[in-house]
LOVO-586764 format. One line per field, with one value per residue: x, y, z of N, C-alpha, C, O, CB in turn; residue number from 1. Coordinates in steps of 0.02 Angstrom, whole numbers, plus 50000, padded with zeros to 5 digits. Atoms other than C-alpha are relative to their C-alpha. Glycine has a CB too. Layout:
npx = (X,...)
npy = (Y,...)
npz = (Z,...)
capx = (X,...)
capy = (Y,...)
capz = (Z,...)
cpx = (X,...)
cpy = (Y,...)
cpz = (Z,...)
opx = (X,...)
opy = (Y,...)
opz = (Z,...)
cbpx = (X,...)
cbpy = (Y,...)
cbpz = (Z,...)
k = (NUM,...)
//
This chain:
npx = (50042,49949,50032,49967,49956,50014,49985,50050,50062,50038,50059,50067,50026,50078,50011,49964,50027,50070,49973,49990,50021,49990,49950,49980,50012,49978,50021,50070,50029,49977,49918,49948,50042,49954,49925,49976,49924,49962,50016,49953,50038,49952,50056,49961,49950,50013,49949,50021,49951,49937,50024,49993,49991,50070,50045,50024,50000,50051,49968,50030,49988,50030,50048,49968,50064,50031,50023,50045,49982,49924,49940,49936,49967,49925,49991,49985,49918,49962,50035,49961,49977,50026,49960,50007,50027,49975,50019,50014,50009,50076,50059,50062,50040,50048,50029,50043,49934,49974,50021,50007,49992,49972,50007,49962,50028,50067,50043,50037,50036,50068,50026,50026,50022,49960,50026,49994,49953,50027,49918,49999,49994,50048,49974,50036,49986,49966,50029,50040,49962,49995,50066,50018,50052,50014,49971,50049,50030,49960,50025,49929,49990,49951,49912,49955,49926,49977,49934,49972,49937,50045,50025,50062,50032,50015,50054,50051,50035,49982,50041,49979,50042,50015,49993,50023,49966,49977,50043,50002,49943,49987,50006,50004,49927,49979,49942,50010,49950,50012,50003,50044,50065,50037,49981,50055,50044,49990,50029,50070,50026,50042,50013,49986,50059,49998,49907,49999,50029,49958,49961,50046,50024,50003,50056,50002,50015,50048,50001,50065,50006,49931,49963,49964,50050,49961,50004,50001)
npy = (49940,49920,49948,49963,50006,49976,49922,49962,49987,49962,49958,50027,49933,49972,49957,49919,49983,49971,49946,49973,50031,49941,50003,50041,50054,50044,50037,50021,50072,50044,50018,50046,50051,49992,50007,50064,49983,49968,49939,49984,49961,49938,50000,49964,50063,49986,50066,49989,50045,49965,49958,49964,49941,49942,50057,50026,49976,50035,50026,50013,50049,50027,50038,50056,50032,49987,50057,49987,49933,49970,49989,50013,49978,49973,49913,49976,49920,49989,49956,49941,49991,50077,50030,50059,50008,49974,50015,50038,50068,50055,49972,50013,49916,50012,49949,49923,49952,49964,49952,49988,50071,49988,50034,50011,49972,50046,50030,49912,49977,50019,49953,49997,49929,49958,49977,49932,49986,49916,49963,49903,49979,49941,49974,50021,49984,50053,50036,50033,50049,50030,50032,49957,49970,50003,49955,49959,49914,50004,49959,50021,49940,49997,50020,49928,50049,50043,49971,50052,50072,50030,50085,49963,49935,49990,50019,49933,50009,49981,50041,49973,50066,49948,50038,49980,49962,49942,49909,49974,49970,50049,50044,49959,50024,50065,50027,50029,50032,49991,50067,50016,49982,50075,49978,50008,50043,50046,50000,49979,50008,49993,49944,50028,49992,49938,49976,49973,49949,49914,49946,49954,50031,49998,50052,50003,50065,49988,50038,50019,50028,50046,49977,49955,49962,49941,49942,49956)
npz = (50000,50004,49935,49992,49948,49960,50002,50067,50002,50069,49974,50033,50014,49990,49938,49992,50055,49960,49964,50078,50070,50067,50038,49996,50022,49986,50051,50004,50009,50068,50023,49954,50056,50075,49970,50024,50015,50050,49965,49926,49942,49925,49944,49957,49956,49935,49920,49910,49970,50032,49999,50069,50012,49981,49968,50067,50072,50066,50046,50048,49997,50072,49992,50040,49983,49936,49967,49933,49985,49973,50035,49968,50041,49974,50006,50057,49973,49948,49924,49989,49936,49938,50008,49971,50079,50031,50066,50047,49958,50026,49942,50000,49985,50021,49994,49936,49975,50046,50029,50074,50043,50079,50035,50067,50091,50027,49976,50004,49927,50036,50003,49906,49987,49997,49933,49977,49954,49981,49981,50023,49915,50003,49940,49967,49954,49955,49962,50032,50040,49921,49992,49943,50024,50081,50053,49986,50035,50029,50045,50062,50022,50062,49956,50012,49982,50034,49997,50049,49980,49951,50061,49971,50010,49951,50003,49982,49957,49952,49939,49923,49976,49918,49943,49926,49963,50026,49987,50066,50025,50020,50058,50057,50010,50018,50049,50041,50027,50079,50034,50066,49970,49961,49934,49980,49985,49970,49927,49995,50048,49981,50041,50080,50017,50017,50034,50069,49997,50038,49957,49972,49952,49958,49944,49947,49978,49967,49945,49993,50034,50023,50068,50035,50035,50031,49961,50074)
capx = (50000,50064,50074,50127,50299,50339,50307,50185,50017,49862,49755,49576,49525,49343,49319,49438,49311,49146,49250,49298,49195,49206,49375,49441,49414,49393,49376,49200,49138,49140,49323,49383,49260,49355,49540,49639,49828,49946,49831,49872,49802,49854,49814,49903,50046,50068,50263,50218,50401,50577,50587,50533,50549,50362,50251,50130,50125,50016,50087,50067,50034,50051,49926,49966,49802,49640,49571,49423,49411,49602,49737,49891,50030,50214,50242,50261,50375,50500,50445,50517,50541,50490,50626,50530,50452,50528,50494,50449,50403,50238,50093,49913,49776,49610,49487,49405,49585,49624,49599,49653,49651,49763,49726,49841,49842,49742,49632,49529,49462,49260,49144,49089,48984,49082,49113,49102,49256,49245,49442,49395,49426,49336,49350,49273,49269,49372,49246,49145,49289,49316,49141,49108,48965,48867,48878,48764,48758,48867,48861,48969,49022,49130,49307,49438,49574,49616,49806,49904,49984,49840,49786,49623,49524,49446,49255,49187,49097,49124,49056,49029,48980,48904,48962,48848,48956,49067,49032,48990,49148,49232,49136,49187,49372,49368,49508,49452,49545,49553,49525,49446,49254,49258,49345,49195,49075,49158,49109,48944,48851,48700,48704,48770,48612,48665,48848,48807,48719,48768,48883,48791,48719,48654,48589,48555,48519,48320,48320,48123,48126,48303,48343,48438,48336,48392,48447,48402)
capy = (50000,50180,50277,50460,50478,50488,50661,50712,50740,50799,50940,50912,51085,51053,51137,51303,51299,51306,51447,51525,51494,51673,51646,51478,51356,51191,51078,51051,50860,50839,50884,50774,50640,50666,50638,50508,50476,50584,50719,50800,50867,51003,50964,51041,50942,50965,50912,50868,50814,50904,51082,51145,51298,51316,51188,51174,51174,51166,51024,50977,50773,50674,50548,50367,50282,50308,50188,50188,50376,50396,50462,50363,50452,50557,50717,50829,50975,50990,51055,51230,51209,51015,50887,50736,50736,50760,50760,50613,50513,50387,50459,50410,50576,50548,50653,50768,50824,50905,51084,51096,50990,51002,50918,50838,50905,50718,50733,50914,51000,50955,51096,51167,51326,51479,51529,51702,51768,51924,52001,52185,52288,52377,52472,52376,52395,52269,52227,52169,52061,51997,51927,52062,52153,52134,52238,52370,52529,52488,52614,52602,52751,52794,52690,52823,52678,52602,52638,52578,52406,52367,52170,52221,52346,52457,52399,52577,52471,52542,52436,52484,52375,52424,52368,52392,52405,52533,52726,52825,52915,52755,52680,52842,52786,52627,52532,52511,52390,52395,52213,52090,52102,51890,51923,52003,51899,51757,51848,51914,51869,51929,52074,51979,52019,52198,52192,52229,52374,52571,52689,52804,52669,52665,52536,52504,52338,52353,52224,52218,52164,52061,52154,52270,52424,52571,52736,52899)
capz = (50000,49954,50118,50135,50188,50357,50442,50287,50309,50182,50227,50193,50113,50117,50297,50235,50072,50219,50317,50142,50006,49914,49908,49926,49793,49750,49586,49507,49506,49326,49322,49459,49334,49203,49283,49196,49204,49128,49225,49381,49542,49691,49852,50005,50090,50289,50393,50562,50579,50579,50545,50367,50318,50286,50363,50200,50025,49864,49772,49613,49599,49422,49411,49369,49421,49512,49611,49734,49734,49761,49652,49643,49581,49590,49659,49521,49592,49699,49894,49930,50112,50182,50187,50225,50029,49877,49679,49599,49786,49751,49845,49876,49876,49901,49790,49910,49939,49766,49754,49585,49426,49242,49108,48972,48789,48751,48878,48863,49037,49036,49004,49203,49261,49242,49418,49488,49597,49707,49711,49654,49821,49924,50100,50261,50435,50553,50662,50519,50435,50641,50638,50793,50669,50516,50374,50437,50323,50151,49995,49822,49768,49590,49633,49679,49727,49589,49541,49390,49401,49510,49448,49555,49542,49663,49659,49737,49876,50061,50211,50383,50507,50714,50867,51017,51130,51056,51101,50946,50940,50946,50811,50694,50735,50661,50561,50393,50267,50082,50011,49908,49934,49931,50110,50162,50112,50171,50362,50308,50142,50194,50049,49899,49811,49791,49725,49551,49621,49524,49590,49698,49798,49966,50104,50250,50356,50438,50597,50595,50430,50396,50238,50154,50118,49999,50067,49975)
cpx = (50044,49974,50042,50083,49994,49998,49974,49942,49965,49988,49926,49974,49928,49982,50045,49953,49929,50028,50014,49983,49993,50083,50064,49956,50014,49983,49922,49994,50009,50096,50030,49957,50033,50072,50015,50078,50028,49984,50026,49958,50045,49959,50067,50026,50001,50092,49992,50050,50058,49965,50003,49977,49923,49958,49925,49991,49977,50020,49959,50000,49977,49966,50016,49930,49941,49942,49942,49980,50083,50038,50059,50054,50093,49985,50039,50030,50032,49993,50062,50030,49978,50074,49987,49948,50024,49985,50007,49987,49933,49967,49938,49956,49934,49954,49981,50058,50002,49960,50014,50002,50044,49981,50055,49973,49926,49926,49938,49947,49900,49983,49968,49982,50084,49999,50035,50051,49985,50082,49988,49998,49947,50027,49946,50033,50026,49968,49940,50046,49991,49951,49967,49921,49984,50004,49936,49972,50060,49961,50054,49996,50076,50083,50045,50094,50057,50080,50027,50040,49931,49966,49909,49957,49962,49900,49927,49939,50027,49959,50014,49952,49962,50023,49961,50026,50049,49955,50002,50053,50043,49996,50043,50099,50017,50047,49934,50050,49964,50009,49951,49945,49980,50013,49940,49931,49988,49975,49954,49985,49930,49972,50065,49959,50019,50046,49998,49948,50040,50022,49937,49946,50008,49951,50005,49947,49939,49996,49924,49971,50034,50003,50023,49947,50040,49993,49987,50071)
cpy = (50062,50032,50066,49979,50026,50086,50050,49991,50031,50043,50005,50071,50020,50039,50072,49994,49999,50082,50060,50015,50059,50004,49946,49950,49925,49959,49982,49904,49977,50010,49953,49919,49976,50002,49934,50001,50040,50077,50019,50048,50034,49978,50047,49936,50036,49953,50015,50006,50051,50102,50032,50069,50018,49920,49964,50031,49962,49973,49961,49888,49948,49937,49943,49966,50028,49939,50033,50072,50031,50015,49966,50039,50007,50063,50026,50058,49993,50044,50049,49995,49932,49969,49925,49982,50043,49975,49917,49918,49967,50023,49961,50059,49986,50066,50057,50030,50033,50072,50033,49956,50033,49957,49997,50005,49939,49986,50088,50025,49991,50084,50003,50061,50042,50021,50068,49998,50064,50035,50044,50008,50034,50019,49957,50032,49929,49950,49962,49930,49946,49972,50042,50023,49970,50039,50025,50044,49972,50055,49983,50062,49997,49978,50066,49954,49951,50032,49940,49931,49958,49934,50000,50048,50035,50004,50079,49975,50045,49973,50025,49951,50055,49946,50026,50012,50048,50054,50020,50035,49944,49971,50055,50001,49927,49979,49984,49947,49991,49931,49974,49993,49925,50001,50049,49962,49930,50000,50003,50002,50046,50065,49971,50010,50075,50000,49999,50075,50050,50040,50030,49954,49995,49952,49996,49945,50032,49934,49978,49963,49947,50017,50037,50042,50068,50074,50058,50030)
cpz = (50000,50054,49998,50039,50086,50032,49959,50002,49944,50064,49987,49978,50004,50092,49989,49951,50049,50019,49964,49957,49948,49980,49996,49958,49951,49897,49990,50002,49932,49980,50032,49982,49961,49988,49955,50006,49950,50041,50063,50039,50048,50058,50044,50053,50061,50031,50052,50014,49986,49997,49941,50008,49979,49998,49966,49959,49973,49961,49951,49986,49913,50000,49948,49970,50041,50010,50070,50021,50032,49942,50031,49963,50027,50005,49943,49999,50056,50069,50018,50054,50052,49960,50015,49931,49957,49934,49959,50072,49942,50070,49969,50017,49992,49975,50019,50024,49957,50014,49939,49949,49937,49965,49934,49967,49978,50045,50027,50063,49976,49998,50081,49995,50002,50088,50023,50068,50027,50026,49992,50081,50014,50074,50052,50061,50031,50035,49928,49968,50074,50034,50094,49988,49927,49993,50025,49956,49936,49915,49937,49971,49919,50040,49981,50025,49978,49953,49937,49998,50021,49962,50022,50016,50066,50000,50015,50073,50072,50059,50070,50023,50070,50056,50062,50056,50018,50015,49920,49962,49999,49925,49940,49989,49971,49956,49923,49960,49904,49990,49973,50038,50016,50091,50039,50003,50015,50086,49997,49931,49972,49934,49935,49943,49986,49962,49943,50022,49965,50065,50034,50031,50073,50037,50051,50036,50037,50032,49987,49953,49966,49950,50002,49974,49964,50032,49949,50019)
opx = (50095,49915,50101,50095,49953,50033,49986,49929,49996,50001,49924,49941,49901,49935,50045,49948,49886,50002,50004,50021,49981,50106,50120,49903,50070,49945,49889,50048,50038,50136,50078,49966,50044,50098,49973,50106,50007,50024,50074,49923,50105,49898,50115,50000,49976,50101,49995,50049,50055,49911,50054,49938,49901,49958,49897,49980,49975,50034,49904,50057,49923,50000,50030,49911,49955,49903,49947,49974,50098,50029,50081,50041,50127,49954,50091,50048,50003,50002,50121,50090,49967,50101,50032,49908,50027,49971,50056,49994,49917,49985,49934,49973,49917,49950,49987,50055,49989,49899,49985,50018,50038,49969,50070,49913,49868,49882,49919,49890,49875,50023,49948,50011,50140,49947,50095,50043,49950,50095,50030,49980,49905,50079,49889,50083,50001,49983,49902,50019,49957,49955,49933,49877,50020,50024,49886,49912,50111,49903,50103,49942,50124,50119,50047,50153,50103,50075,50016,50101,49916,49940,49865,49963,49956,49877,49870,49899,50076,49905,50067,49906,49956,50015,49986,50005,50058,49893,50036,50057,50068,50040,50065,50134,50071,50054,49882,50103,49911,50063,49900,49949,49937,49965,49940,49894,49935,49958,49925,50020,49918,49912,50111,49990,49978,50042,50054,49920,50100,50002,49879,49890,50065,49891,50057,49887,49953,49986,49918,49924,50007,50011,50022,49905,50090,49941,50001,50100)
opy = (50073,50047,50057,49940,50067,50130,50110,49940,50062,50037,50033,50094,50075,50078,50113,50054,50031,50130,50116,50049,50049,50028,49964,49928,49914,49987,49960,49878,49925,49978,49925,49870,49917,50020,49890,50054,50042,50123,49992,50094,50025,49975,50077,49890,50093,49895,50071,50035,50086,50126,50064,50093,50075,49874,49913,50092,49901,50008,49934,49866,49938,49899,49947,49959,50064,49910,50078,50080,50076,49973,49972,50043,49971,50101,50001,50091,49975,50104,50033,50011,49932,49990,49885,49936,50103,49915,49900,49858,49977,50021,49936,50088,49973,50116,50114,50076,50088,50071,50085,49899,50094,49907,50044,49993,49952,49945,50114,50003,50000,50128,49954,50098,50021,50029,50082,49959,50106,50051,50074,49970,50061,49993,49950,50069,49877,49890,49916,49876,49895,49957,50012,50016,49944,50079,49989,50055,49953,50058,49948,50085,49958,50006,50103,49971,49919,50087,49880,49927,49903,49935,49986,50071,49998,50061,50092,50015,50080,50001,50042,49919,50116,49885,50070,50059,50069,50058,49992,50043,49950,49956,50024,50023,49899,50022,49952,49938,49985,49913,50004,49986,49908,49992,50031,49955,49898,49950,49972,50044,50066,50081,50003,49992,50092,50038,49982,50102,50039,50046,50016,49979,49991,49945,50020,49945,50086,49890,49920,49925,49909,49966,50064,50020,50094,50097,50054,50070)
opz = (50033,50065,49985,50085,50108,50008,49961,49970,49901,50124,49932,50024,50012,50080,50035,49965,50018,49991,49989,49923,49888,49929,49980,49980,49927,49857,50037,49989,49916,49945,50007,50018,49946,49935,49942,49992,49892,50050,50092,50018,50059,50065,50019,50084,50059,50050,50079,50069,49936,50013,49926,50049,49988,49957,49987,49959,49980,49912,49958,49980,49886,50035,49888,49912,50089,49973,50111,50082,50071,49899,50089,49903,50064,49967,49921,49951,50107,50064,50025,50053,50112,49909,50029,49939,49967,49931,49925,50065,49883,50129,49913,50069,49934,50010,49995,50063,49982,50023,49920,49966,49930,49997,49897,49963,49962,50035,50079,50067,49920,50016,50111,49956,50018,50120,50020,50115,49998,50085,50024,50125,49977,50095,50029,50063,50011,50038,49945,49959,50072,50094,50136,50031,49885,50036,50024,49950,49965,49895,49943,49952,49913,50083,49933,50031,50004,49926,49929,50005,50000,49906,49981,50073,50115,50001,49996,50097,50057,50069,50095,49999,50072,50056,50096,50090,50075,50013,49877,49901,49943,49884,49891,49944,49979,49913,49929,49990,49874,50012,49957,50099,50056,50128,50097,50051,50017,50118,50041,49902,49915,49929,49910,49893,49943,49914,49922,49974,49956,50123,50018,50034,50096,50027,50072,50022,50062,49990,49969,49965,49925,49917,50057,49934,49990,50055,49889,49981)
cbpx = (49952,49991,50010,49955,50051,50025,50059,50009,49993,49922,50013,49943,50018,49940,50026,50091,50015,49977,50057,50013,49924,49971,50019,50012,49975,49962,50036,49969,49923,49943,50050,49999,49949,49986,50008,49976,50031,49971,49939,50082,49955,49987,49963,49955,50090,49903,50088,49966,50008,50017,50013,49957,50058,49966,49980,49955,50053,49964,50048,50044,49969,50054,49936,50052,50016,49968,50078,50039,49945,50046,50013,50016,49958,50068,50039,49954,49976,50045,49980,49967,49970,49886,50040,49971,49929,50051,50041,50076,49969,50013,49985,49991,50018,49978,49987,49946,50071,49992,50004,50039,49912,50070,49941,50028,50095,50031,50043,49943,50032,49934,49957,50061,49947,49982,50012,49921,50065,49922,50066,49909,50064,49907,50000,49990,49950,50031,49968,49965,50094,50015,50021,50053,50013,49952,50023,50015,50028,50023,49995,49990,50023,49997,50055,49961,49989,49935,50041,50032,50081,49943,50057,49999,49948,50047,50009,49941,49997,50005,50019,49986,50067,49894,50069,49970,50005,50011,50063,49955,50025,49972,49905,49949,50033,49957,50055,49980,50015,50052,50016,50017,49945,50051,50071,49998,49977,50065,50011,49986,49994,50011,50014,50002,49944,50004,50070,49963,49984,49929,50049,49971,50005,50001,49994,49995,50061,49944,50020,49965,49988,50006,49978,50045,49938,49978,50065,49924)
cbpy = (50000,50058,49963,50039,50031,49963,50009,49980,50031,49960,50053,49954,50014,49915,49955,50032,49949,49944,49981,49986,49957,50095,50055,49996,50020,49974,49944,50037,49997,50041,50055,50029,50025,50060,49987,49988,49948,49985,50002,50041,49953,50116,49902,50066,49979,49960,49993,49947,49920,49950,50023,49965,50010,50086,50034,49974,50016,50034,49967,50058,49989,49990,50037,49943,49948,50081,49953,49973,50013,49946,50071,49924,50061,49990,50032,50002,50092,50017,49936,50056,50074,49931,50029,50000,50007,50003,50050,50005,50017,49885,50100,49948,50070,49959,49993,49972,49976,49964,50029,50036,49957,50000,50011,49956,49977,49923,49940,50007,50112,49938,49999,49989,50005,50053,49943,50031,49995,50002,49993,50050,50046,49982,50092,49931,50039,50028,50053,50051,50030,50046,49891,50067,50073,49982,49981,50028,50112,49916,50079,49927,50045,50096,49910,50092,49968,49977,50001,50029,50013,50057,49880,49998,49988,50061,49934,50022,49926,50061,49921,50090,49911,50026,49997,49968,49981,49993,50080,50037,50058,49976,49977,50089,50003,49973,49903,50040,49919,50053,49958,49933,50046,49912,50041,50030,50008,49992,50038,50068,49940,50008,50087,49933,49977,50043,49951,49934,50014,50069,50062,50052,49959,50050,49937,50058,49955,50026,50040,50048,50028,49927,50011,49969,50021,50006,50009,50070)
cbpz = (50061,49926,50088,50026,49969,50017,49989,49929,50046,49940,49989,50056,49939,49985,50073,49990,49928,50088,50029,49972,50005,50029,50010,50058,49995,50084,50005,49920,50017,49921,50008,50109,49958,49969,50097,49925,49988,49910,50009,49986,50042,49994,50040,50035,49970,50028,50014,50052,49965,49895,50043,49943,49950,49918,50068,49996,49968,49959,50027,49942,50068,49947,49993,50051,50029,50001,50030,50061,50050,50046,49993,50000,49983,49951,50064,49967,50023,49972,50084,50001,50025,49981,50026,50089,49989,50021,49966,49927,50104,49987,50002,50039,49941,50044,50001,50091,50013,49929,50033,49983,49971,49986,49995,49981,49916,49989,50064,49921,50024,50053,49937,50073,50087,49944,50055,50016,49974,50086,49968,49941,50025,49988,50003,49990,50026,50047,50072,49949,49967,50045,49999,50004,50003,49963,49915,50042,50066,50006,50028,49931,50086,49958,49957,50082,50032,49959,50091,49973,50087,50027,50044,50025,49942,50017,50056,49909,50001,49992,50002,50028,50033,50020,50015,50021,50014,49932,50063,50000,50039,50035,49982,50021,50067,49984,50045,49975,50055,49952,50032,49950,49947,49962,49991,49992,49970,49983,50043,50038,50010,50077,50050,49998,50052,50044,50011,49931,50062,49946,49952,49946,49984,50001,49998,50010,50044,49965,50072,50007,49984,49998,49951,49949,50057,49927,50044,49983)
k = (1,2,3,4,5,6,7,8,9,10,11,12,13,14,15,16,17,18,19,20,21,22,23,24,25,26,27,28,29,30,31,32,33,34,35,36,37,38,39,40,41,42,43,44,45,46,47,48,49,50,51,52,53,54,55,56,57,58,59,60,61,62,63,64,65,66,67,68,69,70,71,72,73,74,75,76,77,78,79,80,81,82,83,84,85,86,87,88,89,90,91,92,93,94,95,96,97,98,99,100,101,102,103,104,105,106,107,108,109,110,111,112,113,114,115,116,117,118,119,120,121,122,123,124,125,126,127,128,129,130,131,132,133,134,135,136,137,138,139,140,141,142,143,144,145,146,147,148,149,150,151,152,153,154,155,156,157,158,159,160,161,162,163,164,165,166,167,168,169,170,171,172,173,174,175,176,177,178,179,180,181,182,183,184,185,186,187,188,189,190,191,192,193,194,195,196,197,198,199,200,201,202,203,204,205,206,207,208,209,210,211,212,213,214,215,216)
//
């Protein structure tokens, strides 16, 4: 039986893709269907053992066979910073591990939903990323943050959250943070339903009713 080496662990990614899921993801079903040798999967390696220089990494694994829902294969790059696995061991990976798939020239990626990412930026408040508050009051205004080079754009959203037990002058000190808007709605979703909203938008969360209502 092929067993990890010693000191090498998987990581099971499906519990960071619950915790995550706007911006952690994972292979569709018909691609990890449609795997055949020659192909190749990423999962994330883990050393319990010794002291590597970075304790895990997304490796790439070439695929001999698959059996039973498992990939058997060879690691297919060389590990930056573990010393207890190295290019071309024989590993065993089951499915539900891969978070990514390739496909060889003869063997053509299937057709799968297009799937929507949320990296454009935007400004939030702390306590909202920090699961402290929901997204209380959020507006999108014409982006003014977007800077050349930038691979991300600046979306024009702006989120504020509330903390009750914060004083009001408090709350008007809050940390904001400029990032991707999946990073918010990985804490609070709850207003996904707007984010194609137009510049010059305004909302605001109503308690009595659990929605999002528009502000003039």
């Amino acid at each position: 039986m092929i067993e990890l080496p010693e000191g090498i662990e998987l990581e099971d990614p499906r519990p960071i893709v619950a915790d995550a899921p706007y911006t952690f993801f994972m292979p569709f079903e018909a691609e990890l269907a449609a795997l055949k040798p020659l192909d190749g999967i990423k999962a994330i390696f883990r050393q319990t053992a010794g002291e590597p220089k970075y304790s895990a990494e997304r490796m790439w694994v070439l695929i001999e066979a698959i059996e039973d829902g498992d990939v058997i294969g060879t690691l297919d790059n060389e590990p930056a910073g573990m010393d207890r696995i190295k290019l071309g061991d024989r590993v065993r990976i089951p499915l539900t591990h891969a978070i990514s798939t390739a496909f060889h020239k003869d063997n053509p990626r299937p057709q799968v939903p297009v799937r929507r990412e949320y990296w454009d930026r935007c400004f939030v408040d702390d306590c909202v990323l920090e699961g402290r508050s929901h997204v209380d009051y959020l507006y999108r205004e014409v982006p003014d943050m977007t800077r050349e080079g930038d691979k991300y754009p600046d979306s024009g959203w702006r989120i504020r959250g509330t903390e009750v037990a914060v004083e009001d002058d408090e709350k008007n000190g809050r940390d904001a943070h400029y990032i991707a808007i999946g990073k918010v709605l990985n804490a609070d979703d709850r207003w996904i339903d707007l984010i194609d909203a137009p510049y010059d938008s305004h909302f605001g969360w109503r308690e009595e009713e659990s929605c999002y209502v528009e502000l003039e």
